[in-house]
TIVO-112780 format. One line per 4 residues: number of its first residue (from 1); their letters; for each residue x, y, z of N, C-alpha, C, O. Coordinates in steps of 0.001 Angstrom, whole numbers, always signed. Atoms other than C-alpha are relative to their C-alpha. Layout:
<pts>
NUM = a = X:Y:Z:X:Y:Z:X:Y:Z:X:Y:Z; ...
</pts>
This chain:
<pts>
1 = xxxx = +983:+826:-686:+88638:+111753:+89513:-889:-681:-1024:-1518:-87:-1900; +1088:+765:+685:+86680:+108809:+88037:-1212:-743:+304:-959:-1876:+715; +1012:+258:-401:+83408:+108046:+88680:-416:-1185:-796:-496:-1257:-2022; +475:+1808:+333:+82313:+104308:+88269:-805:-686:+335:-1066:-269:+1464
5 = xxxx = +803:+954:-208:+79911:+101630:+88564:+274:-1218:-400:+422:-1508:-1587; -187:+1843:-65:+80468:+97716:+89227:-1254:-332:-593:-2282:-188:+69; +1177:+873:+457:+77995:+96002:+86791:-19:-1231:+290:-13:-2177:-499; +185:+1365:-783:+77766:+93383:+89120:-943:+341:+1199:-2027:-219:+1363
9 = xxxx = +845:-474:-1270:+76417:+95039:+92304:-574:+1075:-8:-1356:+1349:+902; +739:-1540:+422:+75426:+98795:+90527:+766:+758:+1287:+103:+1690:+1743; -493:-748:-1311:+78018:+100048:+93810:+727:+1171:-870:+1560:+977:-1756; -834:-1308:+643:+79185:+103522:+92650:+1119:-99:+750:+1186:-474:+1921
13 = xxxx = -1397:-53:-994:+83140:+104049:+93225:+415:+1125:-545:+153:+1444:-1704; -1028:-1272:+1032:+85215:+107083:+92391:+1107:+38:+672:+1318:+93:+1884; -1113:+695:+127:+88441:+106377:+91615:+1228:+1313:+513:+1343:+2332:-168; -736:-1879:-483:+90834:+109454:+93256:+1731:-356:+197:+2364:-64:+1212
17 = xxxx = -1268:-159:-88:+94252:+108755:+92657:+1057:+668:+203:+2195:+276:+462; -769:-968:-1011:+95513:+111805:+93696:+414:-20:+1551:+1351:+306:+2280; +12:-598:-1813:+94526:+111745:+97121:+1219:-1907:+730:+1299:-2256:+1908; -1342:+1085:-231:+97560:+108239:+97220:+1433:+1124:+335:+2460:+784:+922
21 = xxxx = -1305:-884:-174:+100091:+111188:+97347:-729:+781:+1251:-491:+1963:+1004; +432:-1008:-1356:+98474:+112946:+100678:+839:-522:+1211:+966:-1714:+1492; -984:+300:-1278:+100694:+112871:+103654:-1004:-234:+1198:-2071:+293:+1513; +574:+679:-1433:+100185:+110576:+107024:+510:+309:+797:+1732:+444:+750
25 = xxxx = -630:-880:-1500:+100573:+112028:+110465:+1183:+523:-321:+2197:-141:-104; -822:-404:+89:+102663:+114308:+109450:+770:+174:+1169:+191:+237:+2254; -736:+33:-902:+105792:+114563:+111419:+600:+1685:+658:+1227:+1977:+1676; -306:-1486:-496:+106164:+118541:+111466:-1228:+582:+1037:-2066:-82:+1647
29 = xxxx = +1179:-595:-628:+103925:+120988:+113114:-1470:-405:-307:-1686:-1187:-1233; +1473:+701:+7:+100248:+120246:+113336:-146:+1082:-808:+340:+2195:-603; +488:-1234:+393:+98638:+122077:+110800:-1376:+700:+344:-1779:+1860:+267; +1149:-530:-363:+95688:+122374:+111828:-499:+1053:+1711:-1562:+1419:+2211
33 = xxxx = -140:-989:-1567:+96723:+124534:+115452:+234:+895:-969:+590:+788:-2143; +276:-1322:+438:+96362:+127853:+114900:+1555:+601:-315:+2373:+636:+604; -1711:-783:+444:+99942:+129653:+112933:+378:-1534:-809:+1556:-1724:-1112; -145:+1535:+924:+99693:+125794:+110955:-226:+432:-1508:-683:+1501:-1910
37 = xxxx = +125:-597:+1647:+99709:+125895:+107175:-1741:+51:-117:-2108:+1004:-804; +1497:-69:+88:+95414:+125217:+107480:-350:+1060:+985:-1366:+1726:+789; +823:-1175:-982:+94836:+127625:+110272:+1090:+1162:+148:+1671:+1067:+1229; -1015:-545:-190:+97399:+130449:+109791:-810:+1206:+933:-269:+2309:+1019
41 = xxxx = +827:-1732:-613:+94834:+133212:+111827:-459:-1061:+1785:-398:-2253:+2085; +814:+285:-1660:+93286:+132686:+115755:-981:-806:-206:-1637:+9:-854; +1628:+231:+45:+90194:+130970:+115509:-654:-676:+1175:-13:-1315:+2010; +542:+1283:-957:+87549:+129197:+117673:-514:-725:-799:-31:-1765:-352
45 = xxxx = +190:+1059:+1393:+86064:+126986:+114387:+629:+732:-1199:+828:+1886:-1578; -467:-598:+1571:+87395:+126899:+111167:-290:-734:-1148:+164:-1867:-988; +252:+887:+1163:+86270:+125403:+107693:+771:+774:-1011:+764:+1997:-1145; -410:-485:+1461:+88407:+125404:+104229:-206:-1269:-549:-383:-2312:+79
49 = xxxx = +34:+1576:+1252:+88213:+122765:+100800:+1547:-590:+960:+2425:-35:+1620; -528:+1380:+60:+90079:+119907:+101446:+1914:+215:-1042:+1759:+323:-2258; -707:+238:+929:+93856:+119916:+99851:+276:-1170:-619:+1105:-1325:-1516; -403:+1476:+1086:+93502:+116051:+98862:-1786:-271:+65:-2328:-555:+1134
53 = xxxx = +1574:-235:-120:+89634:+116106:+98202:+204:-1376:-1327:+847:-1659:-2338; +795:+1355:+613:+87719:+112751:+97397:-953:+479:-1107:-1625:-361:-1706; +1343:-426:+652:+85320:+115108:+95299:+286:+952:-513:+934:+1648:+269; -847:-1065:+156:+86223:+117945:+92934:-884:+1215:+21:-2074:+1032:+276
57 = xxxx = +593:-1400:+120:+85135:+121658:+92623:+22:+182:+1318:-1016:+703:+1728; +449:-795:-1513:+85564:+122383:+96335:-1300:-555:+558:-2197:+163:+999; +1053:+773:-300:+83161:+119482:+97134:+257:-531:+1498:-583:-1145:+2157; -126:+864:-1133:+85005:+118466:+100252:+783:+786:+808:+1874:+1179:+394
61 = xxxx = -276:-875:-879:+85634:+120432:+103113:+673:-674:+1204:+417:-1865:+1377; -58:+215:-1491:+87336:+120269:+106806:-184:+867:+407:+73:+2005:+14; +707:-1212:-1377:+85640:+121750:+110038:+1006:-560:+1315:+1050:-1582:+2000; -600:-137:-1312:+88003:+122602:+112587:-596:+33:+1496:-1407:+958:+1509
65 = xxxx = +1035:+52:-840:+86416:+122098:+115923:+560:+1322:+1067:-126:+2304:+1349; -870:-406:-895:+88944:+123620:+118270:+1528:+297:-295:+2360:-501:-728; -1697:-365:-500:+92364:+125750:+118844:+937:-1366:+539:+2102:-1641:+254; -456:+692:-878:+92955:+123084:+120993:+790:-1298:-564:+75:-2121:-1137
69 = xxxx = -348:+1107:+733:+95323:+120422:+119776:-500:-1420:+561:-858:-2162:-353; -385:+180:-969:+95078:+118162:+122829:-1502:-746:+157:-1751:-1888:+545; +1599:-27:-720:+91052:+118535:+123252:-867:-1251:-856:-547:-1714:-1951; +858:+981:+447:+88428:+116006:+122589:-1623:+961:-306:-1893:+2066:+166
73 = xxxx = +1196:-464:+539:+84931:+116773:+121029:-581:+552:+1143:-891:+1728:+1332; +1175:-335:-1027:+82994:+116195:+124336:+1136:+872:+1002:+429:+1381:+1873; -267:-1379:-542:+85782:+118821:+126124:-6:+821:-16:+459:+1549:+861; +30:-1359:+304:+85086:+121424:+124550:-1367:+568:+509:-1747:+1692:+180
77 = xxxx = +1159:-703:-885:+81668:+121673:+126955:-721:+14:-1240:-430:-180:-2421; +1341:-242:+1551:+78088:+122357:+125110:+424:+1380:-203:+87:+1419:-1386; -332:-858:+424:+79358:+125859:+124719:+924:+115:-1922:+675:+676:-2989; -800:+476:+1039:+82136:+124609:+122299:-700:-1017:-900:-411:-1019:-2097
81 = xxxx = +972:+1087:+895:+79835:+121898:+120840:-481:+1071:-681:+5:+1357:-1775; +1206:-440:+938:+77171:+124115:+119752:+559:+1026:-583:-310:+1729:-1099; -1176:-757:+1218:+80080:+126349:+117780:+210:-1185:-1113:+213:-767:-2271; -274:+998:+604:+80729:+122845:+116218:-1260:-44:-982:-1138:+311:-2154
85 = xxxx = +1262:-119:+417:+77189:+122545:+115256:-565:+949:-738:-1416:+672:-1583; +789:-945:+494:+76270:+125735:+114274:+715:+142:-1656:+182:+529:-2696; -915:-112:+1373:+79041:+125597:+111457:-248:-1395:-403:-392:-1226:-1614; +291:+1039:+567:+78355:+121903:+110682:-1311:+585:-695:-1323:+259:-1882
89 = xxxx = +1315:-112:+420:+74542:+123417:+109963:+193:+1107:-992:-639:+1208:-1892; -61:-720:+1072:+75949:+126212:+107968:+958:-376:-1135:+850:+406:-2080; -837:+432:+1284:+78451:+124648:+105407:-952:-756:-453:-1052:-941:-1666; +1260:+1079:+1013:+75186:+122119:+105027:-755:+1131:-951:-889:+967:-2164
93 = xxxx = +574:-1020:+1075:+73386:+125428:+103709:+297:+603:-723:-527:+1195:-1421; -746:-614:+869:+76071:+126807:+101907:+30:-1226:-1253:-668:-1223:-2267; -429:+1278:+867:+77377:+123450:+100118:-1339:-93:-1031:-1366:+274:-2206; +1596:+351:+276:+73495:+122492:+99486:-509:+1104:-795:-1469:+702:-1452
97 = xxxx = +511:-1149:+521:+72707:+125888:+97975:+757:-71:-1628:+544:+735:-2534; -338:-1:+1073:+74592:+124793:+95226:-329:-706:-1120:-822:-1805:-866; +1081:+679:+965:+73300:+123695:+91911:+573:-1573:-388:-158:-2476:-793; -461:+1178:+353:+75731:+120838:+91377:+595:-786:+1442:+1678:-1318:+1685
101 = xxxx = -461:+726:-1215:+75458:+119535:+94907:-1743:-910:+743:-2785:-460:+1218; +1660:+557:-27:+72382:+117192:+95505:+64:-953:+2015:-779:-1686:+2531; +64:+779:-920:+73664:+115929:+98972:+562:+59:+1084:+1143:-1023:+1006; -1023:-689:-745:+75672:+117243:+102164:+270:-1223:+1086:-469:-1531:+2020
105 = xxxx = -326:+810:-1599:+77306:+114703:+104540:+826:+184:+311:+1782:+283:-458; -686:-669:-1087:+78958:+115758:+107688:+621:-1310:+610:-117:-2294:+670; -987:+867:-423:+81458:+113513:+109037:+1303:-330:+908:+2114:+589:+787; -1214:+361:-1150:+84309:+112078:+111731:+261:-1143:-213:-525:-2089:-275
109 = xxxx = -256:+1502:-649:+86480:+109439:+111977:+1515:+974:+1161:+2192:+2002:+1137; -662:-422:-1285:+88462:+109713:+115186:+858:-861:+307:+404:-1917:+749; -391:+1016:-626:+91241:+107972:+115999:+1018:-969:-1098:+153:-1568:-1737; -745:+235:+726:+94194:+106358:+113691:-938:-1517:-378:-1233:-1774:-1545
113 = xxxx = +627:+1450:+684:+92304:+102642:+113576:-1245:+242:-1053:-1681:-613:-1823; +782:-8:+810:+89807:+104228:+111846:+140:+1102:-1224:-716:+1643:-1924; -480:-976:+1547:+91815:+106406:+109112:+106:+1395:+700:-588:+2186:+61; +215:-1142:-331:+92293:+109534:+111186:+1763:+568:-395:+2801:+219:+167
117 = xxxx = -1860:-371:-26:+95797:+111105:+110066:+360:+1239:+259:+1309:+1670:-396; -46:-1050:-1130:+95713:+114075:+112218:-732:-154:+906:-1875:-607:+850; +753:+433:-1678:+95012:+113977:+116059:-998:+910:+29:-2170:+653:+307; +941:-1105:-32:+93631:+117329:+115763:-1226:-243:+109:-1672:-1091:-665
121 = xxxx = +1226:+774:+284:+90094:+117056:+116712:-509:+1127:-1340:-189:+2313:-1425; +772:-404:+1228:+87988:+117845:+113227:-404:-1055:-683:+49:-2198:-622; +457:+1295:+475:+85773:+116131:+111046:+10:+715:-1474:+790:+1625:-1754; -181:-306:+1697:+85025:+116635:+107005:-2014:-234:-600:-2990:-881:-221
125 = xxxx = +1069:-258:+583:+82188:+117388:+105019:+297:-554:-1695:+1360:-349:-2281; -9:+619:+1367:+81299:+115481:+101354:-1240:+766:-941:-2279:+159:-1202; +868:-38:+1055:+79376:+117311:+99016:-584:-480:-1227:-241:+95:-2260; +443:+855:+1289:+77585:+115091:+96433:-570:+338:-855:-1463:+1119:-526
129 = xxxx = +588:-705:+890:+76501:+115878:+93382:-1610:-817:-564:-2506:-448:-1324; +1606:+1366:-196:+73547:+112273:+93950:+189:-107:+1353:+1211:-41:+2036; +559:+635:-1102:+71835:+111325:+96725:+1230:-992:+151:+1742:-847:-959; -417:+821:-78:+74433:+108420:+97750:-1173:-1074:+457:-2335:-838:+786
133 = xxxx = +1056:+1153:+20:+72855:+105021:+98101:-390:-212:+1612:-1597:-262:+1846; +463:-63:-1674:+72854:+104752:+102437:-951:+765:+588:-2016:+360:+1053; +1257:-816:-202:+71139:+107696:+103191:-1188:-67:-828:-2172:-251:-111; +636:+232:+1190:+69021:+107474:+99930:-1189:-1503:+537:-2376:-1432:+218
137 = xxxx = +323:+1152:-505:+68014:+103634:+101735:-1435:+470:+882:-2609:+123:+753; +409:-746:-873:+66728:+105632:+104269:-1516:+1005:-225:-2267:+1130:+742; +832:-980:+854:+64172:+108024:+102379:-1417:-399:-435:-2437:+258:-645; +1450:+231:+807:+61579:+106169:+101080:-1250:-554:+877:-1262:-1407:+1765
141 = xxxx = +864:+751:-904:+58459:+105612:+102328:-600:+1016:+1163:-477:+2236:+1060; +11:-1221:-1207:+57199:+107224:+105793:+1118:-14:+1122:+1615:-972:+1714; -1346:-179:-1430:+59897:+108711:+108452:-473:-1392:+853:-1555:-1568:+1412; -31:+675:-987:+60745:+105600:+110204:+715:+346:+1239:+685:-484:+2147
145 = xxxx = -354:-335:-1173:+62463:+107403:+112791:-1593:+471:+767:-1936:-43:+1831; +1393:-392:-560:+58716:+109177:+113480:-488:-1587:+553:-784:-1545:+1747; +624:+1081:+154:+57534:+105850:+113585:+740:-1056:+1106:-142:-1662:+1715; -750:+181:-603:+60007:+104326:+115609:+556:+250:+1343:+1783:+155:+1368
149 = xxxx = -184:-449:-1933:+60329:+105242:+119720:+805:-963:+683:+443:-2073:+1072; -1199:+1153:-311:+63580:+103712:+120833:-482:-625:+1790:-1015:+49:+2672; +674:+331:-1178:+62807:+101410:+123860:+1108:+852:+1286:+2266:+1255:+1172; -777:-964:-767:+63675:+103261:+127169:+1086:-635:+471:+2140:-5:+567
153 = xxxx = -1046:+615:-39:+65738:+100705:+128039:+1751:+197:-520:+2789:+3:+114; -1033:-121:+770:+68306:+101452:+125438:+374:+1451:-774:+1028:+1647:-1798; -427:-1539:-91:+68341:+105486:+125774:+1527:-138:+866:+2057:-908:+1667; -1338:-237:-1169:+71486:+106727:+127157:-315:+1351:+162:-10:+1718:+1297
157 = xxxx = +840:-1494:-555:+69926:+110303:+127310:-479:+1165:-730:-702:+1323:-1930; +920:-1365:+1004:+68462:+113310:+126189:+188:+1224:+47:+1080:+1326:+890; +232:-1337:-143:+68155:+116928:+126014:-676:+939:-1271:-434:+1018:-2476; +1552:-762:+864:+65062:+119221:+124694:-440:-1525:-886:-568:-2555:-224
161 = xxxx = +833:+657:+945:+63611:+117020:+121568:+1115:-921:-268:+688:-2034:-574; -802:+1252:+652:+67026:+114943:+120659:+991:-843:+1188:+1850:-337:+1910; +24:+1430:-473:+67659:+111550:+122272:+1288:-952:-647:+1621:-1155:-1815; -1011:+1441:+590:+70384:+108789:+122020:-160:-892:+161:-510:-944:+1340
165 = xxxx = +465:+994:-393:+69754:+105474:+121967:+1026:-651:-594:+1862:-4:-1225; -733:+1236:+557:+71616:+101921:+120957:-1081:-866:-913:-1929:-1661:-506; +1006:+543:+726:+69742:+100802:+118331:-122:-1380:-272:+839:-2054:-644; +510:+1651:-514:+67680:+97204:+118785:+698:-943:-1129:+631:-2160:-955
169 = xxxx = -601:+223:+1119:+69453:+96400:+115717:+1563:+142:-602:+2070:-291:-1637; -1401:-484:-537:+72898:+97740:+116639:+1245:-941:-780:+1720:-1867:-122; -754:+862:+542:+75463:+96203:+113794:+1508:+640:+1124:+2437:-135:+1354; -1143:+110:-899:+78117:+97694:+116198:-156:+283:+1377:-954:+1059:+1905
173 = xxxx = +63:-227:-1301:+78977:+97294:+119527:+31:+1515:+632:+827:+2352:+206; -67:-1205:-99:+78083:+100314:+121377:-217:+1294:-960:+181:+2453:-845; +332:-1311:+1225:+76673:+102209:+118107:-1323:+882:+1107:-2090:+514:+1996; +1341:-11:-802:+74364:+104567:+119240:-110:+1180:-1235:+729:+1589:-2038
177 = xxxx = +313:-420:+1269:+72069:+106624:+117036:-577:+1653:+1044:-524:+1684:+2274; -125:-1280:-629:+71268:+110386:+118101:-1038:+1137:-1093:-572:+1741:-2060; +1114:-517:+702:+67782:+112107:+116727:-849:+1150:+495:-720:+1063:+1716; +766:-861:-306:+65608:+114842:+117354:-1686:-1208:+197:-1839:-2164:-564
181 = xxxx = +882:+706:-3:+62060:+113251:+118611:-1316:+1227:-835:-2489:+958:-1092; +575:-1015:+1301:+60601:+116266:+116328:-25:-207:-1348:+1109:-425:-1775; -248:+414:+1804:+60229:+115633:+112588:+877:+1116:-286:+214:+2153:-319; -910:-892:+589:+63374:+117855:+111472:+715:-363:-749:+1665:-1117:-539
185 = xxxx = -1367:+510:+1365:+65023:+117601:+108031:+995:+155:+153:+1556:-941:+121; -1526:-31:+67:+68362:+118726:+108324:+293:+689:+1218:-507:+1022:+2092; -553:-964:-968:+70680:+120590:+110462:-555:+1429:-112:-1300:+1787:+801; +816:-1551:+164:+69528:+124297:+109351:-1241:-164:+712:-1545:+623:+1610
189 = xxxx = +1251:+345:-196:+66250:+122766:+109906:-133:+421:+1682:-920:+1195:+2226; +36:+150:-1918:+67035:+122308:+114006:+1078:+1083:+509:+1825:+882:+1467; -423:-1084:-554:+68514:+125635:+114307:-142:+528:+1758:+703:+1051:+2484; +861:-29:-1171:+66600:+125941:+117409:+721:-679:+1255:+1076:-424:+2406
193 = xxxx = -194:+1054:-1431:+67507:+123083:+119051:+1852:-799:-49:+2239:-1816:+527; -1248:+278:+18:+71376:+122938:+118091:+690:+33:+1219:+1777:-545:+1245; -788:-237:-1184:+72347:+123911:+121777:-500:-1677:+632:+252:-2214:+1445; +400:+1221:-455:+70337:+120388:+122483:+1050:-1345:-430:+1506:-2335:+143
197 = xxxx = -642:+1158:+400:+72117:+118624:+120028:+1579:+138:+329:+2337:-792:+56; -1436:+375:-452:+75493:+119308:+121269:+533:+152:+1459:+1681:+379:+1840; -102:+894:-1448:+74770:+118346:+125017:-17:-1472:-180:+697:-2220:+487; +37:+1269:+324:+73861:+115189:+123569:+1333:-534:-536:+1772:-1673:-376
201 = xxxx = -907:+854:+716:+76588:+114668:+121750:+974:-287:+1045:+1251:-1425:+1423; -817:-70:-1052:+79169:+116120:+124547:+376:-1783:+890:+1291:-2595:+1031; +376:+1331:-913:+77186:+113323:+126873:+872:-1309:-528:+1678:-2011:+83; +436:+1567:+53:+77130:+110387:+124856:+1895:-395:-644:+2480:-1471:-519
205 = xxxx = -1689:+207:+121:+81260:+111081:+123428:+813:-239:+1268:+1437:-1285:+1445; +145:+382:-1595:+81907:+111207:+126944:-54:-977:+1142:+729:-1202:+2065; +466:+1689:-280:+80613:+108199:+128138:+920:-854:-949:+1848:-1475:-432; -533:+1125:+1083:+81935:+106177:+125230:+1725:+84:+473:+2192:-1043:+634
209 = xxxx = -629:+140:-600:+85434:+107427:+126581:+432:-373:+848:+1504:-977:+852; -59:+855:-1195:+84945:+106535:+130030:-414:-1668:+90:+57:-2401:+960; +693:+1660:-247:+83215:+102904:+129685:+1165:-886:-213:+1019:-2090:-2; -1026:+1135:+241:+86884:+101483:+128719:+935:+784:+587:+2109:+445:+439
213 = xxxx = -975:-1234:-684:+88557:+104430:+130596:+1701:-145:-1110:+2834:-448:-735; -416:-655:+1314:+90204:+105273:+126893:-519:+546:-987:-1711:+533:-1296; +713:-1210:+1106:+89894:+107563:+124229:-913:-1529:-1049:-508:-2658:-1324; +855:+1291:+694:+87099:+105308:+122243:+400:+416:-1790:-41:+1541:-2025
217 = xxxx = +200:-214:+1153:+88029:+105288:+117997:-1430:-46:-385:-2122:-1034:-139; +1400:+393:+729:+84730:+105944:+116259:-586:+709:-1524:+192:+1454:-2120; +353:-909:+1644:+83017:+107416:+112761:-1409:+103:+573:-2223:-562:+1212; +1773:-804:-405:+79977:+109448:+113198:-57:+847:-1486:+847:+1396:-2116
221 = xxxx = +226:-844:+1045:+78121:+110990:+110363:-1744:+403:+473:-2562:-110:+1237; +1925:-348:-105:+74454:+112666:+110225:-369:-213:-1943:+376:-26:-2905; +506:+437:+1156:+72030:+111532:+107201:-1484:+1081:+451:-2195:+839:+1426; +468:-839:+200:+69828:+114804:+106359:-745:+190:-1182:-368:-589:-2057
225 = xxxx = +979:-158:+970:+67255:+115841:+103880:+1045:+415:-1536:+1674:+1473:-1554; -483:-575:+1336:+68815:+116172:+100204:+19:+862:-295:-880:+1476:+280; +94:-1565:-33:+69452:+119422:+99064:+123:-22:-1807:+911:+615:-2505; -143:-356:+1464:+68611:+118760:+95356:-1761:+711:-515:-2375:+1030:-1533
229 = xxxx = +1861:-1144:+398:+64876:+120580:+95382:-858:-1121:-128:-1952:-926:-657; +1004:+1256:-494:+63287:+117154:+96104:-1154:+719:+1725:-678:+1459:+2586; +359:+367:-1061:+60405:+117005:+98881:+543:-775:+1095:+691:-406:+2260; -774:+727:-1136:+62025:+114287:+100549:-939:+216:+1237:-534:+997:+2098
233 = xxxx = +515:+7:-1194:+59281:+113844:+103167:+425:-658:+1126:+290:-239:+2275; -926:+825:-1234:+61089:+111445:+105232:+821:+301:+686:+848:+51:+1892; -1278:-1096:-762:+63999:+113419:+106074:-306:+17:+807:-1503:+289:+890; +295:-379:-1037:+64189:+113541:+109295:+1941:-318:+806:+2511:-1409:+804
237 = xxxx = -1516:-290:-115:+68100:+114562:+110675:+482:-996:+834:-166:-1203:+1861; -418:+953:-1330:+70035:+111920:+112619:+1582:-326:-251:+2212:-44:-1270; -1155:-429:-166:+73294:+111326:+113768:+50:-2107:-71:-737:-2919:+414; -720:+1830:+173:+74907:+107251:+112986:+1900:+664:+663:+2748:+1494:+336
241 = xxxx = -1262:-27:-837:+77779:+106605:+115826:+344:-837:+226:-274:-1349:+1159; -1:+1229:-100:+79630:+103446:+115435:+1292:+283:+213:+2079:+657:-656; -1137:+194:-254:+82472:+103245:+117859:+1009:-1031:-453:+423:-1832:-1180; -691:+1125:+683:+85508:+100770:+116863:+406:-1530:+1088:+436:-2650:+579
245 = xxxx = -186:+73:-721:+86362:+99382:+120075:-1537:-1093:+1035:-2593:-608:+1441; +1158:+525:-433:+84100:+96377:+121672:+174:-682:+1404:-634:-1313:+2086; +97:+433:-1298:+86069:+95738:+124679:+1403:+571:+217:+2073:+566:-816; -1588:-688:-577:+89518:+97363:+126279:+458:-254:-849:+556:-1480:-804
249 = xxxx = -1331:-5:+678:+91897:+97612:+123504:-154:-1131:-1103:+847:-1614:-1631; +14:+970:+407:+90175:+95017:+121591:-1471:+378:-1246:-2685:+395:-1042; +530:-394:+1183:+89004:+96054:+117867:-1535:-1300:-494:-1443:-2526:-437; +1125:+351:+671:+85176:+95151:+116288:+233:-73:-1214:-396:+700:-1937
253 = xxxx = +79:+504:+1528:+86295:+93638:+112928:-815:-76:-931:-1401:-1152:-1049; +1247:+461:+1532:+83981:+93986:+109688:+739:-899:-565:+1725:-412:-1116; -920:+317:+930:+85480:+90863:+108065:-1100:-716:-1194:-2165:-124:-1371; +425:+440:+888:+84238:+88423:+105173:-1209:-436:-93:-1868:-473:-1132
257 = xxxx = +1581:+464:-238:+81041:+87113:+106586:-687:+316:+282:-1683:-367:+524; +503:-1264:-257:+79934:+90072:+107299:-393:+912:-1375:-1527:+1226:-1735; -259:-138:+1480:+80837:+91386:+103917:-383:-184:-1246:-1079:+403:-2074; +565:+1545:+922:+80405:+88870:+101810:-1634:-43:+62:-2307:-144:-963
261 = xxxx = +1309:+705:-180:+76939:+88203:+103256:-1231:+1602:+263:-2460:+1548:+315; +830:-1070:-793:+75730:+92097:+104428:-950:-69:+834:-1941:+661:+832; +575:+216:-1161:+74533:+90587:+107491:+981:+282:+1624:+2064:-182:+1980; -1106:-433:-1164:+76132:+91788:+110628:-197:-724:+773:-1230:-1385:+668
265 = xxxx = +161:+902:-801:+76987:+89861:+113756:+654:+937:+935:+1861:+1079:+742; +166:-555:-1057:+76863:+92137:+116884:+400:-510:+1285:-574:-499:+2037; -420:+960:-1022:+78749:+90213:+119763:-903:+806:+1827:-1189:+97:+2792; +302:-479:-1416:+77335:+92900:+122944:-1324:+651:-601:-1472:+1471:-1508
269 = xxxx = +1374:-282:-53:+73483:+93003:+123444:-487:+969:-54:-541:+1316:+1126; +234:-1507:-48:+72158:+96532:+122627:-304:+525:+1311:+56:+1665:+1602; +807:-303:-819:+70348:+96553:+125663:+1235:+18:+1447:+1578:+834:+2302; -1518:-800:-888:+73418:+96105:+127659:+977:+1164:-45:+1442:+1864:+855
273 = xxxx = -605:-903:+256:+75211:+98169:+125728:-115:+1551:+198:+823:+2344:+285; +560:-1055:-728:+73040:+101075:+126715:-44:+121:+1456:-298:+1155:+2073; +197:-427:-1640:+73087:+100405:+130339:+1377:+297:+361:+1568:+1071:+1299; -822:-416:-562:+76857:+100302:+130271:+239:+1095:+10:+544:+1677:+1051
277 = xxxx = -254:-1748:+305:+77272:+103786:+128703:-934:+508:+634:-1050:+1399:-208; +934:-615:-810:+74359:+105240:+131119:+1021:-575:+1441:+1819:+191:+1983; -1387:+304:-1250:+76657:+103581:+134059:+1381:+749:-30:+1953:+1266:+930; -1416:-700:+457:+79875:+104975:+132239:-141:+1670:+849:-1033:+2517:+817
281 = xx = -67:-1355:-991:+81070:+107946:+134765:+1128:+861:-837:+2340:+655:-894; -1122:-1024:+825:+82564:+110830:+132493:+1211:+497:+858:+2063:+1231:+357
</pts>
């Protein structure tokens, strides 16, 4: 692995030429069902490193969600969520506890249009050894989520302290953003209120399925307090959910002028976009 910087734009890249030899939808058994080469024992969650890892030393993990080959995030009930959760919040305190790890992001992409090469539902964890520059964006200054009270309009719903909304600013159709209305740094942090955050999620995956009555492709990650012995007062835990999908069967393109320009162009009104998914019947 080579770690790089464009002296043109200062964009860090690391260069992983290994992970070009990793196999796509494989055509044998799933490995990731339980008696699979990744899950050879029973489980109801499961996390191990990564065998084609973007990051080395056991920097990059997958979290098994479910036995279930078949199952979707929001079927596995808030019961099964907040198993999801509780191990997303503990590989953040494990990973993070480490001296050459300054940064924990939790992660999904779902869905082959958006790089998924097992159906299996599971997502992946990146341990960084810097802040990356997105979340990092995010940090400075005072919590603009505190600061910030999404209009009610463009909630799709709630439970205890964390809230989903479509944000007024929404570079994708149907993104919606997913926060505690509590100042809470990370996942460990909202120990408490993890059974909250995975009704919410259940809900709002849920919805996003039904509103095109198909499975919706999407990438979800949470952006959490650094775990390099910084203050980081801003921290405050939140979930970024940017489905792929902006109308039946009909893909939301990032292309050149978008790109090119890092200005986004949003074709469906946030404010609609929240009323359809609050309409959307799971």
């Amino acid at each position: 692995m080579d770690h790089r910087r464009d002296p043109l734009t200062g964009r860090g890249v690391v260069v992983t030429a290994s992970r070009q030899k990793r196999p796509n939808l494989p055509r044998t058994d799933c490995p990731f069902c339980p008696g699979g080469l990744e899950a050879p024992e029973p489980y109801q969650t499961r996390w191990f490193p990564n065998r084609w890892p973007a990051l080395p030393d056991g920097r990059c993990e997958i979290v098994l969600y479910t036995p279930e080959h078949d199952a979707t995030f929001w079927s596995l009930g808030v019961d099964g969520a907040e198993r999801v959760v509780r191990l997303w919040s503990e590989r953040t305190a494990a990973l993070g506890a480490r001296a050459d790890v300054a940064y924990v992001l939790v992660f999904e992409n779902r869905g082959t249009e958006v790089g998924a090469t097992i159906p299996h539902p599971h997502g992946q964890i990146y341990a960084f050894g810097a802040v990356p520059p997105n979340p990092l964006a995010e940090l400075h200054g005072p919590c603009r989520l505190c600061d910030d009270e999404p209009p009610a309009e463009q909630v799709v719903t709630r439970s205890g302290p964390w809230r989903a909304w479509v944000p007024t600013a929404a570079a994708w159709p149907y993104e919606v953003r997913v926060a505690p209305a509590e100042h809470l740094p990370d996942l460990p942090a909202a120990r408490a209120t993890h059974r909250d955050l995975a009704s919410v999620l259940v809900e709002v995956l849920a919805r996003l399925d039904a509103l095109f009555a198909e499975p919706m492709p999407y990438m979800l990650w949470f952006h959490q307090r650094p775990t390099d012995g910084g203050e980081w007062p801003a921290a405050h835990v939140h979930l970024h959910l940017a489905p792929y999908h902006r109308a039946p069967g009909t893909p939301r393109f990032v292309a050149a002028g978008e790109l090119g320009s890092g200005v986004y162009f949003n074709p469906v009104d946030p404010a609609h976009a929240a009323r359809q998914l609050r309409d959307a019947r799971p």
